[in-house]
N, C-alpha and C positions, 0 to 999 in steps of 0.2 A: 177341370170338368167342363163340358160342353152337352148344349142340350141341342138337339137332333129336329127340327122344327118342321120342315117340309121338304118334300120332295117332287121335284117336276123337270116333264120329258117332252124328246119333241124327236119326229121321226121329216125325213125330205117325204118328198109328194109320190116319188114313182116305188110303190109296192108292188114287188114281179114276185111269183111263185117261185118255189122250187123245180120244179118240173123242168118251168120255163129255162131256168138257170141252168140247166142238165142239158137242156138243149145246144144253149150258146155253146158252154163249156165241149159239148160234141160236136161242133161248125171248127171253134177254134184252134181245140188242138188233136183231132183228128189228122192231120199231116205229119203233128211229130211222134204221135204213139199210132202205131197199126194196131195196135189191141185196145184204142181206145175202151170199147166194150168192158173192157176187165177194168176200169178204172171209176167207168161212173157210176158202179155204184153204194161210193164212199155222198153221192148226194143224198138217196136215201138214209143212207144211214147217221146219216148227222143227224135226224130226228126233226130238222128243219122246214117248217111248211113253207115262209114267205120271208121276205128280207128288203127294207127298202133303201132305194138309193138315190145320190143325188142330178141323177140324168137319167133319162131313158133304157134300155136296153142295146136300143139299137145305136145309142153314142159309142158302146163301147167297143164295137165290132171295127170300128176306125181305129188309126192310128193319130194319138195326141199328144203331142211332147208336152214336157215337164213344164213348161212356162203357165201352157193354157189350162194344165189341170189343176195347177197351184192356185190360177186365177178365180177358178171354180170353185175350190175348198175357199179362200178368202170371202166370197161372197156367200156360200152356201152355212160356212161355220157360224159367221156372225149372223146369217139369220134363223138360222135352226139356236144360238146360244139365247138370243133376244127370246128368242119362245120358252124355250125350256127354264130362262131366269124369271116371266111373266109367269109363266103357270106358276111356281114353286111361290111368289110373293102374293101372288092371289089366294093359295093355301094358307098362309101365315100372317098373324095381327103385325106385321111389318109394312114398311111401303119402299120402294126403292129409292128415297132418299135417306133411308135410313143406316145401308149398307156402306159400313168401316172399310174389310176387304174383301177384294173380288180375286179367286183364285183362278187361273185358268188352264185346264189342262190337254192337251192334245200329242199326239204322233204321228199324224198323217198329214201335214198340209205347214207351210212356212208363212210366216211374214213379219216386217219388222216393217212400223210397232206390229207390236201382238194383238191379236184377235181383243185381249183383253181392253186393249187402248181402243177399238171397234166400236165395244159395245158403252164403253165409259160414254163414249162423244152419241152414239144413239138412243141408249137412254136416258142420256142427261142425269147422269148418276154426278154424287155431289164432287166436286173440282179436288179435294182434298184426300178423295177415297185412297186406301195403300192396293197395292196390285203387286198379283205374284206370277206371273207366267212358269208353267213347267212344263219342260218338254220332253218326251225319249221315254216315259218310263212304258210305254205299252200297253197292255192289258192291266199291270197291278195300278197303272194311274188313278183311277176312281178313289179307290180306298188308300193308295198315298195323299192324292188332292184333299181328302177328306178328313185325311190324320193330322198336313198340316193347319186344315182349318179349327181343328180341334186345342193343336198346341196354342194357335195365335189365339182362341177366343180364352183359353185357359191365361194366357200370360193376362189379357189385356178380358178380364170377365163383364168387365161392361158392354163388349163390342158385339158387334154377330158380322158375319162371313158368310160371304157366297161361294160356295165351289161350281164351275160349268165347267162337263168334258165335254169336246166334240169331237170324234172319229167321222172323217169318211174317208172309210178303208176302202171304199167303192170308187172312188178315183186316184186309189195309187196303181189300178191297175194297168199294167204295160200290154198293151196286145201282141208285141212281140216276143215278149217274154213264157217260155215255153215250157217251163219246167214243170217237174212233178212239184214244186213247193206251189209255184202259182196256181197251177190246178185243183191242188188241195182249198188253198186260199181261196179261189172262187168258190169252192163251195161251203163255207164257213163263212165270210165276213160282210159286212154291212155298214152302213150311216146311220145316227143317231146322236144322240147330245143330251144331256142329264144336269140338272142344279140341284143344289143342294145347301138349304139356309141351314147353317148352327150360330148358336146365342150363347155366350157367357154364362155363369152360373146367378151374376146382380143383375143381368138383363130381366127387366119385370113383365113376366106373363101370368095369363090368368088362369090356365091349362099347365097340366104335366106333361112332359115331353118324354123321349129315353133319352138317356144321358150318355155318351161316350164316356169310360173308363179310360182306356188306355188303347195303344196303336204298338204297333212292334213290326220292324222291316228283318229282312233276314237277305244275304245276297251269298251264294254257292260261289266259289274258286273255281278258275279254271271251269267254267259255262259258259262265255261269252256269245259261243257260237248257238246256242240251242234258240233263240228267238231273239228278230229284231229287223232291223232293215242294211242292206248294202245300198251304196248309194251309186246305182249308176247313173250312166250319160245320161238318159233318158229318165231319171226321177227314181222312185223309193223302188227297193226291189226286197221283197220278203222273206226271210229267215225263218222259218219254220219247221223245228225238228220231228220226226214222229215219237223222240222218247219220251216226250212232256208227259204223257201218262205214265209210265213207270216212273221218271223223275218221281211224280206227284206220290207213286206209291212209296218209293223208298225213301226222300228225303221231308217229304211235310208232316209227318205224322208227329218225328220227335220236336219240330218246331213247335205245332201248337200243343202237345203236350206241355213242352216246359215252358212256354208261354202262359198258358192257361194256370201251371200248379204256381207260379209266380203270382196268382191271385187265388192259392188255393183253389184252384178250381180242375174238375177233369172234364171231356165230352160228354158224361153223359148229363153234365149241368146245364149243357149248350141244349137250349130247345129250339133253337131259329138259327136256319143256317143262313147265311145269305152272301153266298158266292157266286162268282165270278163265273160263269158258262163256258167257259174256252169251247168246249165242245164237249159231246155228249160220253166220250169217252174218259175226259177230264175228269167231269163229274162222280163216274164211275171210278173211276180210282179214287178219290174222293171218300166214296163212299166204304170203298173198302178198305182202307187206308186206315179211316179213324172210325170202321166200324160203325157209322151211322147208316140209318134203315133210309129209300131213296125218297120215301115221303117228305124228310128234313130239307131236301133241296128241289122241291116241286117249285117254287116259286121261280129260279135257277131254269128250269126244267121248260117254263111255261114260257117264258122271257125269250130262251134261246129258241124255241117252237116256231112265236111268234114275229122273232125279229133280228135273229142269230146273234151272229156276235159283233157287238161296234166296238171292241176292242174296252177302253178306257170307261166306256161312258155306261156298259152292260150290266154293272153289282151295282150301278145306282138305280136301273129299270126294276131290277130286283129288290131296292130297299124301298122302292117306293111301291111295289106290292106289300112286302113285309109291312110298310108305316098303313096301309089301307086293314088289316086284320087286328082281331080285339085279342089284346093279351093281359094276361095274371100281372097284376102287383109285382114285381122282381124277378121276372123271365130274363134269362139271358139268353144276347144274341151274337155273335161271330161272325164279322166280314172277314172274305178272305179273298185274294187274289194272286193270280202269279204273273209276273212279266220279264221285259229283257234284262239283263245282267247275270245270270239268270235270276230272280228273284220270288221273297213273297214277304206278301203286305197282308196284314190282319189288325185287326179294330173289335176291339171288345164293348157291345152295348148291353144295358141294362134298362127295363122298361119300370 
């Protein structure tokens, strides 16, 4: 058992509309589609108002090979994680020398030591803390980062753990790269960074928290290709299928069905959804999938509106609306997420 304590976020500095982004997107690959026109407007329809990133706009109209943008994520991660780990300790009767392990999760940026050894040496977090770096899993990282924070506070119930994702999906982009996945991608993906404190079940507090139940991965045969990165000369290049929504229609439904009745439970138990944005079409399948009405996933809804998608760190924007709302005695609540392998990750809470 693991109790769920706080949640805190942190976005870079340059927020650009959508609009704007429709714009770039029509400068840049105007040359290789003549029908540009028929293409942009998949921005609209993401449902996407604004999205922030960790340079300018106008950085990304150059070309910048893999060295200097990696340089960029090393710098920009550990200080977007430093925030988003202060906000989240400032929420909770913790202090940061109090923190056992520090998980850390990411797919868009390199470096060795890890980001996690970063933030150890900047916040003078205590010399003995355990550290987990994880890397590759995508989109489902938040809610796997957060599962294994779950098992470790379970094994070890005295301890509490910090999970920080950081995505910035905003500097893997190649400006020579010209495909329909990249263009999609431009208009879908974002920077941001998400903590997230859980406490053992002998850790002593004076508040109720929810509590993590249980975590469950699931990984499809034969998907490798549906999402992830190819690695070219010039740095991350994006794998981005369009079936993800169908995916999501035909294969998730019986996952969390028999996930859920493994705790006697079905959806219409689930009164809080709290998933993962991919995009707005995601969503909608989604909803149609397991039959829940689209209000369950406003939260989801509001998050990707406000700040699209940062890949990993995006269902923790959303738990941490979910943790800001007043709920009943023993509501239950369902993280869910899908990423590369093809996969999907789910986390069952109870308030």
């Amino acid at each position: 058992m693991a109790q769920v304590i706080a949640v805190g976020t942190a976005v870079p500095p340059f927020q650009i509309d959508q609009s704007t982004i429709r714009e770039f997107a029509k400068r840049m690959f105007q040359d290789r589609f003549s029908d540009i026109e028929r293409y942009l407007p998949i921005f609209e329809n993401t449902n996407i108002e604004r999205r922030s990133f960790s340079k300018p706009i106008e950085w990304f109209e150059e070309v910048h090979h893999f060295p200097t943008r990696n340089e960029a994520y090393v710098e920009m991660a550990s200080k977007l994680a430093i925030e988003a780990i202060q906000k989240c300790i400032e929420k909770s009767p913790f202090t940061l020398e109090q923190i056992d392990h520090l998980f850390f999760v990411s797919s868009t940026g390199l470096s060795t030591p890890s980001i996690d050894a970063h933030l150890i040496n900047q916040l003078q977090l205590k010399r003995n803390i355990r550290r987990t770096p994880i890397w590759g899993l995508g989109c489902a990282g938040g809610v796997a980062g957060l599962s294994r924070a779950y098992e470790y506070v379970t094994a070890f119930p005295d301890q509490i753990a910090v999970v920080v994702t950081v995505e910035l999906c905003g500097l893997t982009f190649r400006r020579n790269d010209l495909s329909k996945s990249n263009l999609v991608a431009t208009s879908l993906f974002a920077d941001g960074a998400a903590a997230v404190l859980v406490a053992g079940r002998k850790v002593s507090l004076q508040e109720i928290y929810p509590i993590i139940h249980s975590s469950h991965s699931t990984i499809w045969y034969n998907s490798l290709d549906v999402m992830g990165w190819d690695v070219a000369e010039d740095g991350l290049q994006v794998v981005f299928s369009r079936d993800i929504p169908t995916i999501v229609k035909e294969y998730v439904e019986p996952v969390v069905r028999d996930y859920l009745q493994e705790h006697s439970l079905s959806i219409q138990d689930i009164t809080r959804m709290i998933s993962h944005p991919g995009g707005k079409k995601v969503l909608h399948a989604y909803e149609e999938a397991l039959n829940v009405p689209p209000e369950r996933f406003q939260h989801a809804y509001d998050v990707l509106r406000d700040n699209g998608n940062m890949s990993s760190a995006t269902v923790l924007f959303v738990l941490e609306k979910e943790l800001e709302q007043i709920h009943t005695n023993g509501e239950w609540g369902l993280m869910s997420a899908l990423g590369p392998g093809f996969s999907s990750e789910l986390l069952l809470l109870q308030w």
